[in-house]
C-alpha positions in Angstrom: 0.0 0.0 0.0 1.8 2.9 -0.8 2.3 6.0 1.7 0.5 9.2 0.4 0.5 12.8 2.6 -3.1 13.7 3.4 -1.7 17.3 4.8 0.3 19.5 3.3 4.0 19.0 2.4 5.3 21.6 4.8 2.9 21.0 7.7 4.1 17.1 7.7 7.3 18.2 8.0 6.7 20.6 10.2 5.4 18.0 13.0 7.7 15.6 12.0 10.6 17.7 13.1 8.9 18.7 16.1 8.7 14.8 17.0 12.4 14.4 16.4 13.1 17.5 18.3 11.2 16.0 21.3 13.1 12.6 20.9 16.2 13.8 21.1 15.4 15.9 24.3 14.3 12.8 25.8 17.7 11.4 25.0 19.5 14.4 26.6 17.6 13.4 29.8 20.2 10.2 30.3 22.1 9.2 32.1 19.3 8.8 35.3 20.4 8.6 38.6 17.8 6.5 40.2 14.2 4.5 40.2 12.1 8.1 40.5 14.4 9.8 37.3 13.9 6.6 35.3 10.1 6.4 35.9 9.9 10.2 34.8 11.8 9.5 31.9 9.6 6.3 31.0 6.5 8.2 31.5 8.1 11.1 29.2 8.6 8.7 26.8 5.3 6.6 26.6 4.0 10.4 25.9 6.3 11.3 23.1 5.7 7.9 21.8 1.7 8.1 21.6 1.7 11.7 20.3 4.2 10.7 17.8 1.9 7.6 16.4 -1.6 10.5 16.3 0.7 12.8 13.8 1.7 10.0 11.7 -1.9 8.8 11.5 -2.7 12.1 10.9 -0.5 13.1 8.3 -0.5 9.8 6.1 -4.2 8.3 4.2 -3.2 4.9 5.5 -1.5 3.7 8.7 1.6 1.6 7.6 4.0 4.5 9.1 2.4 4.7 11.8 2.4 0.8 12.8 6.1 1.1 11.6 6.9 3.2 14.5 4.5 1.6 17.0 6.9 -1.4 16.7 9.9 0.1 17.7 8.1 0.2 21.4 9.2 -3.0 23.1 8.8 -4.0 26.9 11.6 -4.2 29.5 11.8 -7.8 30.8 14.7 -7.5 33.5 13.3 -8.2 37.1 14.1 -5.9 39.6 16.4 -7.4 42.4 14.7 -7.5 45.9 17.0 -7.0 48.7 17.3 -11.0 50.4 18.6 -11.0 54.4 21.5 -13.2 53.1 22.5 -10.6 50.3 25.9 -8.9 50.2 25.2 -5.1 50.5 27.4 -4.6 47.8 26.1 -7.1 45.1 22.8 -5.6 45.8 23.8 -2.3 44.7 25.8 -3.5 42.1 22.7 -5.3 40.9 20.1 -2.3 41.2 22.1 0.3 39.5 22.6 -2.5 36.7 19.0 -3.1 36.2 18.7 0.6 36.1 21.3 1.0 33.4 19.9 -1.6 31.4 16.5 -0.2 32.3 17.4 3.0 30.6 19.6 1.5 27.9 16.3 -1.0 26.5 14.4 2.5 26.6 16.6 4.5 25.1 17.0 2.1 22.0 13.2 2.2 21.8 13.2 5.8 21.3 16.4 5.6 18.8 14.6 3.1 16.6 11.7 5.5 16.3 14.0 8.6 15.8 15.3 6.3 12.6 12.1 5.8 11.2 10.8 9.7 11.7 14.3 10.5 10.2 14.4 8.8 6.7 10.2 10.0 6.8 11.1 13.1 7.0 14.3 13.0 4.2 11.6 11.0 1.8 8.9 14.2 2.0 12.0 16.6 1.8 12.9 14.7 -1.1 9.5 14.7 -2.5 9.6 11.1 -2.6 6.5 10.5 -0.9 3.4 11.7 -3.1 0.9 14.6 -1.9 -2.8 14.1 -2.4 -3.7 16.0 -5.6 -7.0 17.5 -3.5 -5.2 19.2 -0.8 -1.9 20.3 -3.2 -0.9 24.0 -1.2 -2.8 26.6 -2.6 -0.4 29.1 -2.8 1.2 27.0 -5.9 0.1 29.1 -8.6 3.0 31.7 -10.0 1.8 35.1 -8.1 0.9 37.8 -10.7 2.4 41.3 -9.9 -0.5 43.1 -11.5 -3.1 41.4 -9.7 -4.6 43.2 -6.4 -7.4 41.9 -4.5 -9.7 44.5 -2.8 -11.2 43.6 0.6 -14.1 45.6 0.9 -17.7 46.1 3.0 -20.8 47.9 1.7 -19.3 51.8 0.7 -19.0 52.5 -3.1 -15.3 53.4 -2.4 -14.7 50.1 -4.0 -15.8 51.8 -7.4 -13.1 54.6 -6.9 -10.5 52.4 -5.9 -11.1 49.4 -9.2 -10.8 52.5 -11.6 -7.6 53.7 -9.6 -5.9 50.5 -10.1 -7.5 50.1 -13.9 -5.8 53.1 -14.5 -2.0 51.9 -14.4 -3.2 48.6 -16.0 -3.5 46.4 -12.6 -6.4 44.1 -12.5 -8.4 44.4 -9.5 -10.1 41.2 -7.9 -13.1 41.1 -6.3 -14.6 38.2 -4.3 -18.4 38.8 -5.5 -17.4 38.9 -8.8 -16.3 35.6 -9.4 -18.1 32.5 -9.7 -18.6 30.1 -7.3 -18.1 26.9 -9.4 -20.1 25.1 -6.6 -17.5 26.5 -3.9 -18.7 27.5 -0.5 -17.0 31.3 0.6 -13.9 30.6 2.2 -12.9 27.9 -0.8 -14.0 30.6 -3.3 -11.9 32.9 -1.3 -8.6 30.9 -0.9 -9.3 30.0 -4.9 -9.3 33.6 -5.9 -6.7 34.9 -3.8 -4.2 32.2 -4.7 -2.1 34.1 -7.4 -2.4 37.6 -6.0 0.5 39.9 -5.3 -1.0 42.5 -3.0 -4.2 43.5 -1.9 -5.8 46.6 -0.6 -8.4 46.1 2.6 -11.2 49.3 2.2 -11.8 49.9 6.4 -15.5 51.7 5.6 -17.7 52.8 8.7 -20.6 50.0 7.7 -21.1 48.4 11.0 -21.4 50.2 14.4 -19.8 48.6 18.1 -18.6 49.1 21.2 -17.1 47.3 24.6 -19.9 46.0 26.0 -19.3 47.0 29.8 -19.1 50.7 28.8 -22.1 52.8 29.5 -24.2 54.1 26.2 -23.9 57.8 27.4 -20.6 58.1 28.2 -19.1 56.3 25.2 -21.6 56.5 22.1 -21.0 53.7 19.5 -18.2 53.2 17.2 -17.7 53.3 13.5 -16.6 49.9 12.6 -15.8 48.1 9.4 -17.7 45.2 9.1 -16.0 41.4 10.1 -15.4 40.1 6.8 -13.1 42.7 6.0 -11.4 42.5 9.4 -10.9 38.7 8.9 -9.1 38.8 5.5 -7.6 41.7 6.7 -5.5 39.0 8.5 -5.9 36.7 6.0 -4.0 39.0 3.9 -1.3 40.0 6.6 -0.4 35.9 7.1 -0.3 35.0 3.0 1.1 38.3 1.6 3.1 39.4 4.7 2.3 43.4 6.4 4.4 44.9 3.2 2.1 43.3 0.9 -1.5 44.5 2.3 -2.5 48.3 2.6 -5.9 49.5 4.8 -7.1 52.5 3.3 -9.9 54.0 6.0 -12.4 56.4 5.0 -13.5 58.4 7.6 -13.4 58.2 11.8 -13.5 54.5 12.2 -12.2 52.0 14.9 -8.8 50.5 13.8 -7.8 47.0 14.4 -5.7 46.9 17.8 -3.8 43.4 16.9 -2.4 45.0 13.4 -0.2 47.2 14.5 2.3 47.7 11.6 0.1 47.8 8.8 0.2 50.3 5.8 -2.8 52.4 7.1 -4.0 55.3 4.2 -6.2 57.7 5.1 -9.0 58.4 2.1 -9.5 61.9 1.0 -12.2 63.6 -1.3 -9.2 65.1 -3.0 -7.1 62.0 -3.9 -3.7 62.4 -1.9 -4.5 58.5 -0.8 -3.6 58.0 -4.4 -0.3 58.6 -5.2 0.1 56.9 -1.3 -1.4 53.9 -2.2 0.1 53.8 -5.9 3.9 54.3 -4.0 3.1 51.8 -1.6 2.6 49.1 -4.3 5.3 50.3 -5.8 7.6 49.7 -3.2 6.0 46.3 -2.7 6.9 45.3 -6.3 3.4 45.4 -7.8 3.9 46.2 -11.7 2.5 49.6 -12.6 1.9 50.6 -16.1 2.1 54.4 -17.0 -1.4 56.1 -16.2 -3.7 55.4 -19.0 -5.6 58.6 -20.7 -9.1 58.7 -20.2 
């Protein structure tokens, strides 16, 4: 049966590492000293071991990696010496901190044999030797197109303004309701659409209305708000593009964002300074700007 990714490259290899990284602080726990150290270690490593066989389930459509490294887990058959009244004190000792090296030792091949297997896992997905499931390929794999800009936007016409803006200096402007849904619900069409963009430009509009909801009406009226959408691939935006690659223009007194400190904020003017702002901004961010048409 052959081995197949059900998650994305770079998230398998992601907690793959992390597993690794986890074994090999386990190893950096030995030598133990005595019973209680070994116990904690044992306990440690039954942990790392079970968590370790979940992510491989989880990252694979079938479970043959995951048995492979459930096997490596093998139980310790020494017997503990008891103390006998005819013992030499000695021996005894001799014998305990034996059975505890070769406690730990049994253990700490266990978790050697797994770090093998998660090893030459993780150089076959490096290596692109084990296959990706076509249905959940990254989809950020198409080529990004430098003169394509996606517009975030709520229920103000400023959208109009800003499409004919971009239009202008041949950039094609994207817009969510625009394009079909080919049977998609929102946030596939939305992923789908935004795939191959190179920057986009989030409209922060006073359509919605809020406030904390402890503060008294009187004191603090309601503010102007942009609605959720916008606020949530706001983010979006900031975590595909990176901050350099996502501009917020605001149009009027509105609430900003408190967790996106760092974004390009552009304040919108009836005059158009937010123009050549915005137009520098893209600019700067590599976006391919034609020479202003002539209307």
């Amino acid at each position: 049966m052959e081995t197949v990714l059900s998650v994305r490259r770079e998230e398998a290899q992601q907690r793959i590492e992390k597993q690794i990284e986890e074994g090999n602080r386990l190893l950096s726990m030995i030598p133990l000293q005595n019973e209680d150290e070994v116990e904690g270690f044992i306990q440690k490593k039954e942990k790392w071991h079970g968590v370790t066989c979940w992510v491989l389930k989880s990252i694979f459509t079938n479970d043959a990696e995951e048995k492979k490294f459930d096997n490596t887990k093998t139980m310790f058959l020494g017997s503990k010496p008891s103390l006998s009244p005819f013992a030499d004190a000695n021996s005894f000792s001799y014998m305990q901190q034996k059975y505890i090296v070769d406690k730990v030792n049994h253990y700490r091949a266990n978790i050697g044999a797994g770090l093998n297997i998660l090893s030459t896992l993780l150089e076959a997905i490096n290596e692109s030797l084990i296959r990706q499931e076509a249905d959940i390929m990254p989809i950020n794999s198409k080529k990004v197109c430098k003169n394509k800009v996606f517009i975030v936007h709520g229920h103000d016409t400023l959208r109009h303004e800003v499409e004919a803006f971009l239009r202008k200096y041949s950039l094609i402007p994207v817009f969510l309701d625009d394009q079909v849904s080919k049977g998609q619900t929102i946030i596939e069409k939305f992923e789908a659409y935004s795939a191959d963009v190179g920057y986009a430009i989030v409209l922060l509009t006073p359509d919605d209305e809020g406030r904390k909801k402890t503060i008294v009406e009187d004191t603090f009226p309601l503010q102007a708000r942009a609605r959720q959408n916008v606020i949530l691939e706001l983010g979006y935006f900031i975590g595909k593009l990176g901050r350099s690659n996502v501009a917020g223009l605001i149009k009027g007194e509105i609430e900003k964002p408190s967790d996106y400190a760092g974004v390009m904020y552009i304040s919108y003017d009836e005059l158009g300074a937010w123009k050549s702002k915005l137009k520098n901004e893209m600019s700067a961010a590599g976006i391919q700007i034609s020479e202003e048409k002539v209307a």
